[in-house]
N, C-alpha and C positions, 0 to 999 in steps of 0.2 A: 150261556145259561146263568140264571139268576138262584143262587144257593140258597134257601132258604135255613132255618135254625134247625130244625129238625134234622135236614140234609148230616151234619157233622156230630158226632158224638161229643160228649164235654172230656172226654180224656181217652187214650189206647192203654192198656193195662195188659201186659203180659207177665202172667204169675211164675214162681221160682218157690223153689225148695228150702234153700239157707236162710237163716234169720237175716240175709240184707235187703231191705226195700229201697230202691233209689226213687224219687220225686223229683219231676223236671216240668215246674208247675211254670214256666215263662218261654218254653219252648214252640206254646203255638204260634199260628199265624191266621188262623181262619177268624174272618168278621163277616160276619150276617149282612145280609143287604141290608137289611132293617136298620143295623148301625152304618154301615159304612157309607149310605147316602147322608149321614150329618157330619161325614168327616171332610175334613179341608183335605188336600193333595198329599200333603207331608205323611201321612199315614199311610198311604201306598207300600211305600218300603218297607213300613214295620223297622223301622230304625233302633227301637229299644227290645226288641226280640233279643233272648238268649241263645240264637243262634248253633245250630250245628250239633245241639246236645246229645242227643243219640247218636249218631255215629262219631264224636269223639269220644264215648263212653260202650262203642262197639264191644266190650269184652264182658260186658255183662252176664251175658248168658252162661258163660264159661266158670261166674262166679257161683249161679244159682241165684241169681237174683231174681225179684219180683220187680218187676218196672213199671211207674205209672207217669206218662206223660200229658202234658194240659194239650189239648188241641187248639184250642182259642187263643187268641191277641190277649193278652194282659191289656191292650186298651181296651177290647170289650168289658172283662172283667179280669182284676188280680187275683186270683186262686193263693195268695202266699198273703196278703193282706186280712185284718180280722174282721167281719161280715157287717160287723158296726161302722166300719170305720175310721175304726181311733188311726193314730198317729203312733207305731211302734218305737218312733225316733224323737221325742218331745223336745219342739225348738229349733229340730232341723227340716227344709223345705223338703218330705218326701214326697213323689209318687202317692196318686188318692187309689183308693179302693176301685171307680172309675176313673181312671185320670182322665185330666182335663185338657193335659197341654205333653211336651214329649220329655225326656231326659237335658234338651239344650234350649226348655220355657217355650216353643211353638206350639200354637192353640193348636190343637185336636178338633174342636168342632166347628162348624160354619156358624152355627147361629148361639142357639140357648145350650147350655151344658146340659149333661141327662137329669129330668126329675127323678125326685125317692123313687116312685110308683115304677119307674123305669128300672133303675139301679136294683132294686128287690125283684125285678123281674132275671134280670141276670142274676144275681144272689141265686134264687130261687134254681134256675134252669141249667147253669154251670156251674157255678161256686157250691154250692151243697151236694149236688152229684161227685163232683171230685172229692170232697170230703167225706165224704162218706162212703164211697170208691176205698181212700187212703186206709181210713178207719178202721173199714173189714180187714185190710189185707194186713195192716197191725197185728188186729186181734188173731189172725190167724197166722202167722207167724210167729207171735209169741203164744197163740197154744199148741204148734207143733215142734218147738224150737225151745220152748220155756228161755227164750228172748229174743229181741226184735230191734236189728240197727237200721234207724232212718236215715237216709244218707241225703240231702237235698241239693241237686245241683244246679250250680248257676253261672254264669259268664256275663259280663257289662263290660261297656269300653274303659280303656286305660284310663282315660282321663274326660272327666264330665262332672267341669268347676262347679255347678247347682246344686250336686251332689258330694262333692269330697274334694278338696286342696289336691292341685300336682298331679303325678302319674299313682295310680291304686296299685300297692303289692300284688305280684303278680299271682299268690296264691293268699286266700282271706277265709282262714278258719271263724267259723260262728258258732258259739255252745253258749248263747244265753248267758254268758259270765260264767260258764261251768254250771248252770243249772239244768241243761237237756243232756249232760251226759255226764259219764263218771269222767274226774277229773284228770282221771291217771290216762286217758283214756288221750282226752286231747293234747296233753304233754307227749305223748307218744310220737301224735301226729305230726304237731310239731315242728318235733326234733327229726321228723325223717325227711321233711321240706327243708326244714336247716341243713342236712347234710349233704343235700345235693347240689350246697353253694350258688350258683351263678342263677337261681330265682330269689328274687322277695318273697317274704312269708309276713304275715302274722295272726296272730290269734287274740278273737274279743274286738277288731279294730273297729273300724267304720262301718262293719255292717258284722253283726254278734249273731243275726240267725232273724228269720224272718217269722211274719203267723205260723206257718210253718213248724218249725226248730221249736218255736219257742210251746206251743200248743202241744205238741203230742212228744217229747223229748219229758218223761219219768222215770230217770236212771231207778229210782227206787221200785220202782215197777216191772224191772228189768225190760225197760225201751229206750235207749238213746239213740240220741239222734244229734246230725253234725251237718251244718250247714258249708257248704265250700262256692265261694264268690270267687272264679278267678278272669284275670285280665283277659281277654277276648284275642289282643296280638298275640299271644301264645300258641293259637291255632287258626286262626282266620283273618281276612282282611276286613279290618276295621270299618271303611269306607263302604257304599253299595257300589256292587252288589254283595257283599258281604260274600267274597267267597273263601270254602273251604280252603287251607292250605295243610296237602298230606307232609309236605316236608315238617312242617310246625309240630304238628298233630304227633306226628310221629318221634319227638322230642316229651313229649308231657305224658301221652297215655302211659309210659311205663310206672310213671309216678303218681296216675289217678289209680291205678291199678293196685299199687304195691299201697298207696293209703287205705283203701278198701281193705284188700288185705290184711293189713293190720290191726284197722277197727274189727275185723271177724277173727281174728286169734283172740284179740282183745274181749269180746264180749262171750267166746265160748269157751273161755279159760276154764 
């Protein structure tokens, strides 16, 4: 059966009580016939998918969390990207708002890349529905809560030269330079990734927070917000099929777990 757009919602959102919102805006996989007949073969796999996000972030519910997950391929549209456009990383080759080609330079499409008229058509149908999805559940978290932690989670391969020199720390704190959350906030975070020795950690590196983080993270407004990029070998097999590994898995959840954690003692001090 041939799925059309309508067929798939632009995100699944399950609301929660606590001030923590988690966003798992590269975790779909669904592409519309309409796009998927101008893609080349190599997009089948969805190779640059965030892979496995919900059920390595299984404890959510437990936390009171509101969860909003993107249903669509990031190649159809980036939902983490700014609706213009721009270039959050100036000077370095990112990923387009449509991208064009995958994480290791293979073209995406058979023939012509997508026109504006096209590109504003996703904007329009997926990209503004999840933001403004996101938006409400902000605003209604920080009016029941008088504050609101955005937690954004992500996973990419170890290593993907286009993108970043060598093997990526295995855990990759993003706060805008400290401007989507209080400062004391990601020092926290940290130092508890430091303490459990035998990962990489750091914070501000190669990827500081995406449209995302950087857009709706107003520590002064009581909403921060904390982008986490980590290494994908940590819980899953790199290669397709990209399968789940619970031995992995079962290694990190305590420590996605206990970071959460701690940004919620943190914000309801």
């Amino acid at each position: 059966m041939i799925l059309s757009e309508q067929t798939v919602a632009p995100f699944r959102l399950r609301r929660g009580s606590s001030p923590l919102i988690v966003s798992m805006p590269h975790a779909g996989t669904f592409v519309p016939h309409s796009v998927g007949r101008m893609f080349h073969d190599v997009a089948a796999l969805r190779p640059d998918t965030d892979w496995h996000m919900p059920r390595l972030y299984d404890f959510l519910e437990a936390l009171g969390a509101t969860v909003i997950v993107a249903t669509h391929s990031r190649y159809v549209v980036d939902v983490n990207r700014p609706p213009g456009g721009e270039n959050l990383y100036p000077g370095r080759d990112t990923p387009r708002l449509c991208p064009i080609d995958t994480f290791d330079s293979k073209p995406l499409y058979r023939d012509a890349e997508p026109a504006p008229e096209e590109i504003e058509r996703r904007v329009a149908t997926i990209w503004r529905p999840y933001h403004r999805a996101l938006e409400r559940e902000i605003a209604r978290i920080r009016s029941e809560n008088g504050v609101a932690l955005l937690w954004d989670a992500h996973s990419i391969v170890s290593q993907a030269p286009r993108l970043f020199e060598g093997r990526l720390a295995d855990f990759n704190l993003g706060t805008a330079d400290d401007s989507s959350c209080d400062p004391a906030l990601s020092r926290k975070l940290l130092a508890a990734l430091q303490a459990h020795g035998k990962f990489t950690c750091v914070l501000n590196g190669r990827f500081k927070g995406g449209y995302i983080t950087r857009q709706y993270g107003r520590p002064a407004d009581a909403v921060h917000a904390v982008q986490l990029e980590m290494a994908q070998c940590l819980y899953m097999d790199e290669a397709a099929p990209y399968g789940f590994r619970e031995d992995l898995a079962a290694r990190v959840r305590p420590i996605l777990r206990e970071q959460l954690e701690i940004a919620l003692r943190h914000t309801q001090k």
